[in-house]
C-alpha positions as CSV (number, residue, x, y, z in Angstrom):
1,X,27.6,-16.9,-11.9
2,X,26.9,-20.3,-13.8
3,X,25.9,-23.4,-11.7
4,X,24.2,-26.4,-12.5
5,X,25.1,-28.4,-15.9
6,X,26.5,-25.8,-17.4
7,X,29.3,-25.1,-14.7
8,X,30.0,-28.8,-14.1
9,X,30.5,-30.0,-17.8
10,X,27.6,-31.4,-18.6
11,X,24.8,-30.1,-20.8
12,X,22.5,-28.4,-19.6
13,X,18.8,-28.7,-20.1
14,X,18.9,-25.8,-22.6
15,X,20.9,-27.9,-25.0
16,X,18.1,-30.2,-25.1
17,X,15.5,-27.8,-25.6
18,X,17.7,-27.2,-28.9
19,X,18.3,-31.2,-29.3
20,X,14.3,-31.5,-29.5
21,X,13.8,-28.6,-31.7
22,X,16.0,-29.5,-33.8
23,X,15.1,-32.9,-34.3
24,X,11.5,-32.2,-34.8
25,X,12.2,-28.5,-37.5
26,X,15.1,-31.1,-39.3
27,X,12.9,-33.8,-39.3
28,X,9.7,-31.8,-40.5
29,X,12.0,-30.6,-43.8
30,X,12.9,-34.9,-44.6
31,X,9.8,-35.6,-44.8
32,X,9.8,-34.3,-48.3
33,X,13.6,-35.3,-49.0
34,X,13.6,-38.9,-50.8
35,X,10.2,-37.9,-52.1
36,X,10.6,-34.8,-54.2
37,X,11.9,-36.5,-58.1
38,X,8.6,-38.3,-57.4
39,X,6.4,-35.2,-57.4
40,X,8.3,-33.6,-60.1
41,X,7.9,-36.3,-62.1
42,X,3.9,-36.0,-61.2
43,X,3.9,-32.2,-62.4
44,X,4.1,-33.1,-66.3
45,X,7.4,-31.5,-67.7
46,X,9.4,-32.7,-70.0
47,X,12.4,-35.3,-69.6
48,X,15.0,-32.7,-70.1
49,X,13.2,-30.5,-67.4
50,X,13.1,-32.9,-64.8
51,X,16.3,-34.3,-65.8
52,X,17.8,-30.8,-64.5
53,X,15.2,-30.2,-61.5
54,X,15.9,-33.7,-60.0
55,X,19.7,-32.3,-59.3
56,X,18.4,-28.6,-59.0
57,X,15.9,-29.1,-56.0
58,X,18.6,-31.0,-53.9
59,X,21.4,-28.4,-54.7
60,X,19.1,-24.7,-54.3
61,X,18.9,-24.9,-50.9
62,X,22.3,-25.8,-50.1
63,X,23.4,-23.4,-52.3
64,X,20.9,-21.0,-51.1
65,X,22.8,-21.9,-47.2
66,X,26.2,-21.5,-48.9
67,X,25.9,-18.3,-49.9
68,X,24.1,-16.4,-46.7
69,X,25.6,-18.2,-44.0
70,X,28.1,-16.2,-43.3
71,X,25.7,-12.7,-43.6
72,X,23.9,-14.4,-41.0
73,X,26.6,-15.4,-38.8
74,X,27.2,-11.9,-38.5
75,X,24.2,-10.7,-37.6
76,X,23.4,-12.9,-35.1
77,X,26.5,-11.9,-33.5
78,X,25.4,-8.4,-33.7
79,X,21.7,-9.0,-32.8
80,X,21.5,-12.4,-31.0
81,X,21.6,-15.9,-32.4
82,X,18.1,-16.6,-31.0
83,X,16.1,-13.8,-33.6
84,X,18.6,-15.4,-36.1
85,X,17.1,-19.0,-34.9
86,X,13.7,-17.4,-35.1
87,X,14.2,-16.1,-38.5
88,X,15.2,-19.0,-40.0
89,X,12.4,-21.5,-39.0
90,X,10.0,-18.6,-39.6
91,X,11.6,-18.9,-43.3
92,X,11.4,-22.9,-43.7
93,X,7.5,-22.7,-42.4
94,X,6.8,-19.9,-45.0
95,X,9.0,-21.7,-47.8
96,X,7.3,-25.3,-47.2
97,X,3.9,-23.3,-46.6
98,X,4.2,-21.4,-50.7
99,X,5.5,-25.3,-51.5
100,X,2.2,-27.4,-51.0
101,X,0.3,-24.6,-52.9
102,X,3.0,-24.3,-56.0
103,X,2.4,-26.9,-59.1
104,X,5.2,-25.8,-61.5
105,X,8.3,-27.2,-61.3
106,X,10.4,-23.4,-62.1
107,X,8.9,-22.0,-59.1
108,X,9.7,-24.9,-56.8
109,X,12.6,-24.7,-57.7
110,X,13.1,-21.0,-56.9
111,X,11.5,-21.5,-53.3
112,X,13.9,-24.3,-52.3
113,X,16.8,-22.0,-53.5
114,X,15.1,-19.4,-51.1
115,X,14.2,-21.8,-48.7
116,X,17.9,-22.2,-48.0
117,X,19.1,-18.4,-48.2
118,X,16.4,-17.2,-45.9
119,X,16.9,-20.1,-43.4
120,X,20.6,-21.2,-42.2
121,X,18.9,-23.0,-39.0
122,X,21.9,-24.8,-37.7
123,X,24.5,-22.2,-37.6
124,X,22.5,-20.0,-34.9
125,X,21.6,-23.1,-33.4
126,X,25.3,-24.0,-32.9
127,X,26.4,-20.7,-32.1
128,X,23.8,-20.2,-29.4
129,X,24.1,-24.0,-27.7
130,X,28.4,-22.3,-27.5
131,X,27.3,-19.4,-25.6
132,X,25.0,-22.3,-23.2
133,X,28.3,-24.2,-22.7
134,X,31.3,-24.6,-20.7
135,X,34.7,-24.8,-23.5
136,X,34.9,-28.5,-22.7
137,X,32.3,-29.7,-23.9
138,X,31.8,-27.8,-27.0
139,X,32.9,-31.4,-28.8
140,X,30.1,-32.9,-27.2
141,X,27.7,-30.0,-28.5
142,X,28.2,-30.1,-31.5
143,X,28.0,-33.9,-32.1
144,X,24.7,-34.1,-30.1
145,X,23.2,-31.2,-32.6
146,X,24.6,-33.6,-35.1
147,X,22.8,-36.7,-33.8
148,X,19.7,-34.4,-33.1
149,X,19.9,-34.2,-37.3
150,X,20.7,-37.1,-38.1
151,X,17.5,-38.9,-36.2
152,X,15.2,-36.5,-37.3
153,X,16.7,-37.0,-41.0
154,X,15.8,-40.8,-40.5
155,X,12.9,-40.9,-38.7
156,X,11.3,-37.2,-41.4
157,X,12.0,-39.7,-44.3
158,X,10.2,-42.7,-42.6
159,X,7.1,-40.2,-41.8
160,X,7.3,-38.5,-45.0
161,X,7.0,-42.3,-46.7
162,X,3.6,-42.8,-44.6
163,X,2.3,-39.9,-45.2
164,X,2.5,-40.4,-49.2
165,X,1.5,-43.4,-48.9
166,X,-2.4,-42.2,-47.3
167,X,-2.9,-38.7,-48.3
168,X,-0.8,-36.3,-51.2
169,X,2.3,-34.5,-51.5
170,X,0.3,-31.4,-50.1
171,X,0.1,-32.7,-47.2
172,X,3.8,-33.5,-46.7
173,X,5.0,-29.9,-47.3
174,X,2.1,-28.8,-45.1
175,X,2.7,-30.6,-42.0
176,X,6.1,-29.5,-42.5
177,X,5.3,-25.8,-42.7
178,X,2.9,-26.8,-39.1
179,X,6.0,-28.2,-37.5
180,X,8.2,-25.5,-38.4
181,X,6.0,-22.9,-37.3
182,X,5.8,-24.8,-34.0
183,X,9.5,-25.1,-33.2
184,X,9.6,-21.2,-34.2
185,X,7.0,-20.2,-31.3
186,X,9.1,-22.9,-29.1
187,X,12.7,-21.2,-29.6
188,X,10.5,-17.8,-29.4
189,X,9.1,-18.6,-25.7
190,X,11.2,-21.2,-24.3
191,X,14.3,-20.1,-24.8
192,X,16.0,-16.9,-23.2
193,X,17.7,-14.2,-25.9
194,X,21.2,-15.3,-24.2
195,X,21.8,-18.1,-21.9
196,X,23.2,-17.5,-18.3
197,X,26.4,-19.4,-19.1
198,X,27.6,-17.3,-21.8
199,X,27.8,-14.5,-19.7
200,X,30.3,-15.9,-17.6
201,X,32.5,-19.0,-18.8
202,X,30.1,-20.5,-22.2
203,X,32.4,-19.0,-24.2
204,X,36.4,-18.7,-24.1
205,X,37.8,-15.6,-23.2
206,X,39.8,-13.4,-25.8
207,X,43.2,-12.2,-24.6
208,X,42.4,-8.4,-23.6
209,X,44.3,-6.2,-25.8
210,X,47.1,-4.3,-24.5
211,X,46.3,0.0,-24.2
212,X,47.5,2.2,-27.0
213,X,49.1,5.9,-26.0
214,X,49.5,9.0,-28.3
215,X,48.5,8.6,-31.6
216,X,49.6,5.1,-31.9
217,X,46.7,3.1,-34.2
218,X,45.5,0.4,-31.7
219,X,46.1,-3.0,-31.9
220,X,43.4,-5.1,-33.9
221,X,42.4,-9.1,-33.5
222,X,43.9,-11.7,-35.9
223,X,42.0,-12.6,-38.8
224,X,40.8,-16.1,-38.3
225,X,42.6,-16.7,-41.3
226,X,46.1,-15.7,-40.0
227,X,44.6,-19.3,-37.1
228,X,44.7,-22.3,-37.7
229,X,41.0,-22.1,-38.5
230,X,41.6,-21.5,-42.2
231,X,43.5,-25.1,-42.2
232,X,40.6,-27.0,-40.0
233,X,37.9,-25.7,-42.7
234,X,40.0,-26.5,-45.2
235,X,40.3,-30.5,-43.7
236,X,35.9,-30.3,-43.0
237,X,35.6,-29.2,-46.4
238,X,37.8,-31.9,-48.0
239,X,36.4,-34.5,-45.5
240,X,32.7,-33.8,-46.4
241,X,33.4,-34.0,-50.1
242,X,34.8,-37.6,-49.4
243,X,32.0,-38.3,-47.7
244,X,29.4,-36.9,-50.9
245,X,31.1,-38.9,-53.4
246,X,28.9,-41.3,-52.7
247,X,25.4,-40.0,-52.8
248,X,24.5,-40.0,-56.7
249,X,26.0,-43.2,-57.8
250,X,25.4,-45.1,-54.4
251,X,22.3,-47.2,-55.2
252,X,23.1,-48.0,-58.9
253,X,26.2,-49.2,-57.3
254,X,24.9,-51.3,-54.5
255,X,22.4,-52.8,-57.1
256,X,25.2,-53.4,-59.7
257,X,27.9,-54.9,-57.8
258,X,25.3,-56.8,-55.1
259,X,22.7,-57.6,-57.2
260,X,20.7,-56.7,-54.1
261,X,17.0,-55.9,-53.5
262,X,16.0,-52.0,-52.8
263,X,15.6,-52.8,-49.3
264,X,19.1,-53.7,-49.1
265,X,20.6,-50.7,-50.6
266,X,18.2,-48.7,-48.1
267,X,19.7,-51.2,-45.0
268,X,23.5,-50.0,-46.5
269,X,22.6,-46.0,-46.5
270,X,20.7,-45.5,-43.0
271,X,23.6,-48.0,-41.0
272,X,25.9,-45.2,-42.1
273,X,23.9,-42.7,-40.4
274,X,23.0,-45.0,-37.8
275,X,27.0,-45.4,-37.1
276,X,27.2,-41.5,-36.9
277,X,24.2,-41.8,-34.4
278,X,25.6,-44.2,-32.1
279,X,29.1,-42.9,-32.1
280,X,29.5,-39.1,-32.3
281,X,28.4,-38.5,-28.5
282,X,31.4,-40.7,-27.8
283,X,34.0,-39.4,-30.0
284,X,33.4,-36.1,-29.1
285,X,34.2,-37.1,-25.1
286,X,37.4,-39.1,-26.3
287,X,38.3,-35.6,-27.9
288,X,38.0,-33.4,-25.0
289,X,40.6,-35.1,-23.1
290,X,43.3,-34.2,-26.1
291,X,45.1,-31.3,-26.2
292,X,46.7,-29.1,-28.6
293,X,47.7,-30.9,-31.9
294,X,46.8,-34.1,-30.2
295,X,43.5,-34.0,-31.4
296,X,44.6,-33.2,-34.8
297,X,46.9,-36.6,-34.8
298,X,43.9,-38.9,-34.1
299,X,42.3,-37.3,-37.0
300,X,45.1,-38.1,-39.0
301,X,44.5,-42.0,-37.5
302,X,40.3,-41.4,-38.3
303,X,41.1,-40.3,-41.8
304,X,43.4,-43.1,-42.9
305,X,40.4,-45.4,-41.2
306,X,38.3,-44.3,-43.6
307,X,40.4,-44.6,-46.4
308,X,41.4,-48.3,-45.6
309,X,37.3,-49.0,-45.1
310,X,36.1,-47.3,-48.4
311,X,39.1,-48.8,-50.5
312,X,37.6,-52.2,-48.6
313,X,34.3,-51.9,-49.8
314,X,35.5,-50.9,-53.1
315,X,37.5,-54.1,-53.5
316,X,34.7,-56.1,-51.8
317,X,31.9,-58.8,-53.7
318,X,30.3,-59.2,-50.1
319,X,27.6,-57.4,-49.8
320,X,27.2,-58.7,-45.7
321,X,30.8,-57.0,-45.6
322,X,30.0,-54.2,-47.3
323,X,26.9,-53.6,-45.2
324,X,29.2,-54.1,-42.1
325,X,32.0,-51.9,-43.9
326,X,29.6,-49.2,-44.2
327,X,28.5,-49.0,-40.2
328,X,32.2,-49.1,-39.2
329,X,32.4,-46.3,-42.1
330,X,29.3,-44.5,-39.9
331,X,30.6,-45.0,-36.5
332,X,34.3,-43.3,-38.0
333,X,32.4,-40.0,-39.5
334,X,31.0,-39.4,-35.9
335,X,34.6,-38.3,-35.2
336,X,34.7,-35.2,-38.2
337,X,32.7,-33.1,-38.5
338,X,30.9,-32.5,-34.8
339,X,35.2,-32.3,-33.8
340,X,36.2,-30.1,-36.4
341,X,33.4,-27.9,-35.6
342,X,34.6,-27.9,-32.3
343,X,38.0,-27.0,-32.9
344,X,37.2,-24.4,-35.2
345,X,35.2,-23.0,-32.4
346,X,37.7,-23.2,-30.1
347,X,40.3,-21.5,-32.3
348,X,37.8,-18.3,-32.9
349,X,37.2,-15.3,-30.1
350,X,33.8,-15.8,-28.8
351,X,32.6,-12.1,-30.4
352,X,32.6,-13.7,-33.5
353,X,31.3,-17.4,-32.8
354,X,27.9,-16.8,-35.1
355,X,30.3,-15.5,-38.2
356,X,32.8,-18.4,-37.8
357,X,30.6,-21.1,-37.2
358,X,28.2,-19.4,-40.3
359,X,31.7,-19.9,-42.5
360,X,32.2,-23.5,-41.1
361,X,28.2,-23.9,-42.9
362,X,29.1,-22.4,-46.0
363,X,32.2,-24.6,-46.5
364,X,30.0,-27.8,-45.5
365,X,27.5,-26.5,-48.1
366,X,30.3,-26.0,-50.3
367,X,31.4,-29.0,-50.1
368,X,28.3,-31.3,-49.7
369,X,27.9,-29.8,-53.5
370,X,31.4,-30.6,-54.7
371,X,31.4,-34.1,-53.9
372,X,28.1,-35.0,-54.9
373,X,29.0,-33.1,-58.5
374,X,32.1,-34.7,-58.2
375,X,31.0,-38.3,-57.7
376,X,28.0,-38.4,-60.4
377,X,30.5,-37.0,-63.2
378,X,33.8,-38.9,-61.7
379,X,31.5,-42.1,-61.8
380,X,30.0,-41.4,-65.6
381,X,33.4,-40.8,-66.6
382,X,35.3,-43.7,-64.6
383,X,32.8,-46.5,-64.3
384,X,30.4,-47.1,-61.1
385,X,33.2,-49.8,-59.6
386,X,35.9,-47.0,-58.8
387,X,33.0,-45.2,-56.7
388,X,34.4,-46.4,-53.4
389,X,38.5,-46.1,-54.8
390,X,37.6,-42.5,-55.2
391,X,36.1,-42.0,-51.8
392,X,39.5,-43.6,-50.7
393,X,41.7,-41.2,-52.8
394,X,39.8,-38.2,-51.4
395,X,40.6,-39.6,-47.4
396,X,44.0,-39.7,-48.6
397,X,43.7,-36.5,-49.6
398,X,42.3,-35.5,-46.4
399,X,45.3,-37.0,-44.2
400,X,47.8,-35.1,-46.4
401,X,46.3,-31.4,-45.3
402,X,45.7,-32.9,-41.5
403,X,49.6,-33.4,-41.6
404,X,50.5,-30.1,-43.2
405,X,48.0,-28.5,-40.7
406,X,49.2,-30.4,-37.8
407,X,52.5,-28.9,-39.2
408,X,52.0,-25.7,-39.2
409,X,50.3,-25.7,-35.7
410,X,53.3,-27.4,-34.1
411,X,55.4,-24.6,-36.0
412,X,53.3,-21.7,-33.7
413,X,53.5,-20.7,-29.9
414,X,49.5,-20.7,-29.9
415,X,49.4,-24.7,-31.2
416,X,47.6,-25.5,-28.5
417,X,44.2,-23.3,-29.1
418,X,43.5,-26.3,-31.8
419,X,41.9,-28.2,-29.1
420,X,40.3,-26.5,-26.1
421,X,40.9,-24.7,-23.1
């Protein structure tokens, strides 16, 4: 029987267990982020080398996540998403542990591809805080594990900076290997292999299966592609690709258009964040109160948002309304992703919460990579000031699948599984 949090709605101290955790494992790995073309460049190798290692050391691990999230989603369904939690911090203390000892720029590269394909943190994270939850606040899960990222991304980068600043990149990748290690040993003791509320309501009930007689073959699940789950990854993936466009050419672009000092440009980048921050909690209440394609109509609304800011700030010579452009821009991406991953959860059987939810990853992964490719050679080949018309063209893009989604949902008798309970 669930009381407490849990039962009631809210979450429940568990989730913040996994809010601190993740902040402080997430945060440990940013510490190296903005820094790593700088230690490259210390290690000697030639201009063509670290012309390709300054993209490749960004992309490995994602790519690394891409590729093994879903393996792992299935195993922690199979095993427990807490060994899968386990395993994957284990694999960032080990990877950043082999970084502060390696000095050639081949095999750095090879241990942040690995980094990512042995680790896959948030997935089990995300699958486990489900199984801790009540269905209606899944929203609300997934956008505080998305605020829990974002702040440790901001405030990793900041102690990364002061770190290099007093002491050497060893000692960057070593804290970071410390930390990890720590949060590791914390998920290992604190946290119990399944929470009590998964047991009993954390996770929505499949509909039991009618009994087969004679030699009839029984009756098997729906593929989560036959849900609407195929068209909801398909909107994350197109939405986080609009949002990556950005990335490569963003501070040649601020600098070009502004004529702005670095600090500036720096302001521009974390408000966006800091939007997503002070938002996402809030979005992800506003959403729990929809039902059925509901939610997926004020998506639609969110999407075009975004379009009519970034086609804004592409048109704009302002750079005090691009700044303010770009928090609105932040405060609107608090309502994507943490949502869609909600209603992808929601549309999924709760058996196979790790393997959907390791999917979801791969296609954010995916994606992350396809619009940061996308915007340094769309940009090269276009010109820096279409940067932001781009990012447009892509929401637009985005609100065209939302309404063939929202299309097709309305067209089934299970519509309403889009959106909750």
């Amino acid at each position: 029987m669930v009381s407490g949090p849990a039962a009631s709605g809210a979450l429940p101290r568990l989730v913040h267990a996994l809010f601190v955790i993740q902040l402080i494992s997430m945060g440990a790995m940013e510490m190296s982020g903005p820094f790593w073309p700088v230690h490259l460049q210390s290690l000697g190798a030639s201009p063509g080398v670290l012309a390709f290692a300054g993209i490749a050391v960004y992309v490995g691990p994602m790519l690394g996540v891409a590729l093994t999230s879903t393996f792992w989603g299935k195993v922690g369904d199979r095993f427990g998403h807490k060994p899968m939690m386990v395993r994957a911090l284990l694999g960032l203390a080990i990877t950043q542990l082999a970084l502060a000892f390696t000095q050639d720029v081949w095999t750095i590269l090879a241990l942040r591809f690995l980094q990512g394909a042995c680790a896959g943190y948030l997935a089990p994270a995300q699958a486990y805080g489900v199984s801790a939850v009540v269905p209606a606040v899944r929203g609300r899960l997934f956008a505080y594990l998305q605020v829990s990222t974002n702040v440790g991304s901001l405030a990793g980068a900041l102690a990364g900076g002061l770190i290099l600043d007093h002491a050497t990149f060893f000692w960057i990748n070593l804290i970071a290997a410390l930390l990890c290690a720590v949060c590791a040993a914390a998920v290992a003791v604190l946290l119990p292999p399944r929470p009590a509320a998964g047991s009993a309501q954390g996770v929505k009930a499949v509909p039991s299966l009618p009994p087969t007689s004679g030699n009839a073959a029984p009756l098997q699940p729906p593929s989560w592609f036959a849900s609407p789950v195929a068209g909801l990854l398909a909107v994350l993936g197109i939405l986080l690709v609009a949002r990556m466009l950005t990335q490569t050419p963003f501070a040649m672009y601020v600098r070009s258009v502004f004529a702005v000092d670095n600090w500036v440009v720096g302001l521009c980048y974390g408000l966006l964040s800091m939007g997503f921050i002070v938002s996402a909690t809030l979005w992800a209440r506003y959403f729990e109160r929809l039902q059925g394609p509901d939610a997926l109509v004020r998506m639609a609304w969110v999407a075009a948002a975004c379009a009519l800011l970034t086609a804004l700030a592409g048109a704009t010579h302002s750079v005090a309304f691009f700044i303010a452009l770009h928090f609105a821009w932040g405060v609107l991406l608090g309502a994507t992703t943490p949502v869609l991953m909600a209603l992808i959860s929601h549309a999924t059987s709760g058996q196979r919460q790790g393997r959907i939810l390791g999917v979801a990853q791969s296609t954010a992964q995916f994606s992350s990579m396809a619009g940061i490719a996308l915007g340094g050679g769309l940009t090269q080949l276009l010109g820096l000031h279409t940067t932001y018309f781009l990012v447009a063209a892509a929401y637009a893009a985005a609100l065209a699948v939302i309404v063939a989604v929202l299309r097709h949902s309305r067209a089934q008798p299970g519509a309403a599984s889009l959106a909750g309970p």
